[in-house]
N, C-alpha and C positions, 0 to 999 in steps of 0.2 A: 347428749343428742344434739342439742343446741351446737354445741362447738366445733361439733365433726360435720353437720351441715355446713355450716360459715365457713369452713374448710376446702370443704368440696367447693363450694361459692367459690372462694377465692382461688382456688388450681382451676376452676373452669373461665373465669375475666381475665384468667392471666394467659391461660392457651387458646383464649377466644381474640386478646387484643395481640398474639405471637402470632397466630394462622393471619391478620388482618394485617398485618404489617409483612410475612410474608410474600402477598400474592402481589402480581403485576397490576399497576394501574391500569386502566385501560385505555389510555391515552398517554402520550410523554410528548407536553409542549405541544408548539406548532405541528410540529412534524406528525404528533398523532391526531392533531386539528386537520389536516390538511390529507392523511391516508383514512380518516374515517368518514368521511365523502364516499370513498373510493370502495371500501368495505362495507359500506351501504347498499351501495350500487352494486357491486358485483358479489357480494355475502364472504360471507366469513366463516372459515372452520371454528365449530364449535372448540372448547378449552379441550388440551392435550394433556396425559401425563398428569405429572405436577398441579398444575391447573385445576386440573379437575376435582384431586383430590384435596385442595386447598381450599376448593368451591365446598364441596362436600362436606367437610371439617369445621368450616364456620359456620355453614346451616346446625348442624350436630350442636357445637359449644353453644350456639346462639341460644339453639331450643332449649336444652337442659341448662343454660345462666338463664333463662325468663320462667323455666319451671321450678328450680332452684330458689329464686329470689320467694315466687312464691310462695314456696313452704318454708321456705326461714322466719316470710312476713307472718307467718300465720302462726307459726311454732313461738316466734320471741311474742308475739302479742295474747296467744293464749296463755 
């Protein structure tokens, strides 16, 4: 039981730090110093596509690797 948890741990930090490196920054450089003034100002479409569901995908991995951790904490310590 112990191992197949550690398991899932591990395939879930691993497509939690894949999705995190997928997404766009939200800025690049100057240039997104200088048009995020301007998206401030005049707003900005919410994330498209891709975006979204990369958005989506990290909150998911995020919650089940902190819900995760904490049943492995409590499984190896009992």
């Amino acid at each position: 039981m112990e191992i197949a948890l550690k398991i899932v741990l591990v395939i879930f930090s691993l497509g939690l730090i894949g999705v995190v490196l997928l997404q766009r920054g939200k800025s690049a450089g100057l240039s997104g110093a200088i048009s995020g003034g301007a998206e401030h100002l005049f707003g900005k479409q919410k994330a498209r596509g891709l975006d979204l569901v990369l958005q989506r995908a990290t909150i998911v991995l995020a919650v089940g690797f902190f819900v995760l951790s904490l049943i492995v904490a409590y499984v190896v310590k009992a």
